[in-house]
N, C-alpha and C positions, 0 to 999 in steps of 0.2 A: 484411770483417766489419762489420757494423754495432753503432750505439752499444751497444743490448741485448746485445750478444752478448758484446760486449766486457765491458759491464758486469756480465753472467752471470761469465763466464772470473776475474772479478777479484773478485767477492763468494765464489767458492767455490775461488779461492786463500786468502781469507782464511779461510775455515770450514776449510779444509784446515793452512794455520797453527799454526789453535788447538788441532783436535783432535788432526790427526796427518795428515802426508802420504800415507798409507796408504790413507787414505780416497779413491774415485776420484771420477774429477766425475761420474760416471754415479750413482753411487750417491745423491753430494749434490743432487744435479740431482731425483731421483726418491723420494728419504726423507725420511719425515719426520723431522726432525733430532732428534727425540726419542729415535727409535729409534735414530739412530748417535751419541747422544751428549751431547745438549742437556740440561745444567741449568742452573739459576738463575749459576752461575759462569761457565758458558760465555757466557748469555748477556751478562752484564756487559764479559767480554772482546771478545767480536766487537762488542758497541755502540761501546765504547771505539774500536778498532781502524776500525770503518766511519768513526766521526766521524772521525778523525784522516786514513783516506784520503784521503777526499772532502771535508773540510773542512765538515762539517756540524756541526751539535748537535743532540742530540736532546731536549725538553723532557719534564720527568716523564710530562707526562699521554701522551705517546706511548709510551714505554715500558711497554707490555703485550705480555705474554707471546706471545700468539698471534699477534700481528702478527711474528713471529719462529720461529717454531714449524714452520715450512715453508721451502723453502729459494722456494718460488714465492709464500709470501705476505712474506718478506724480500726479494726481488725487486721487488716491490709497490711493498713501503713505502718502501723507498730509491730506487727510481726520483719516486715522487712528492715526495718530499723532496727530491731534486736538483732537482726543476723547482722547486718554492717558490725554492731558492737561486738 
């Protein structure tokens, strides 16, 4: 497996977490996370939960909504975040 893949497998253990094991990686992999579940409190917990995996912080001004809103543009943004780190 490589690094992405890994880090797919382990971003949507964590969405799996929060909302519910229930949820499969196919689903997360392919929904928009609104539709299986995302709001304002979810988000708050999976940011929480990313920084803490990965040892990152995230600054206000990154914390927008849509940057989160997909489970392929949270993919995104926390791979480009680990490369800044």
């Amino acid at each position: 497996m490589n690094i992405i893949s890994n880090l797919k497998i382990e971003v949507a253990d964590v969405i799996r977490q929060i909302l519910g094991n229930q949820i499969s990686y196919t689903t997360i992999y392919q929904e928009n996370l609104v539709d299986i579940g995302l709001d304002s409190l979810f988000v708050v917990r999976l940011i929480a939960a990313l920084e803490e995996k990965f040892n990152i912080v995230y600054s206000d001004e990154e914390l927008i909504y849509e940057r989160f809103s997909s489970f392929r543009s949270l993919l995104t943004e926390l791979t480009e975040k680990l490369r800044e780190h």
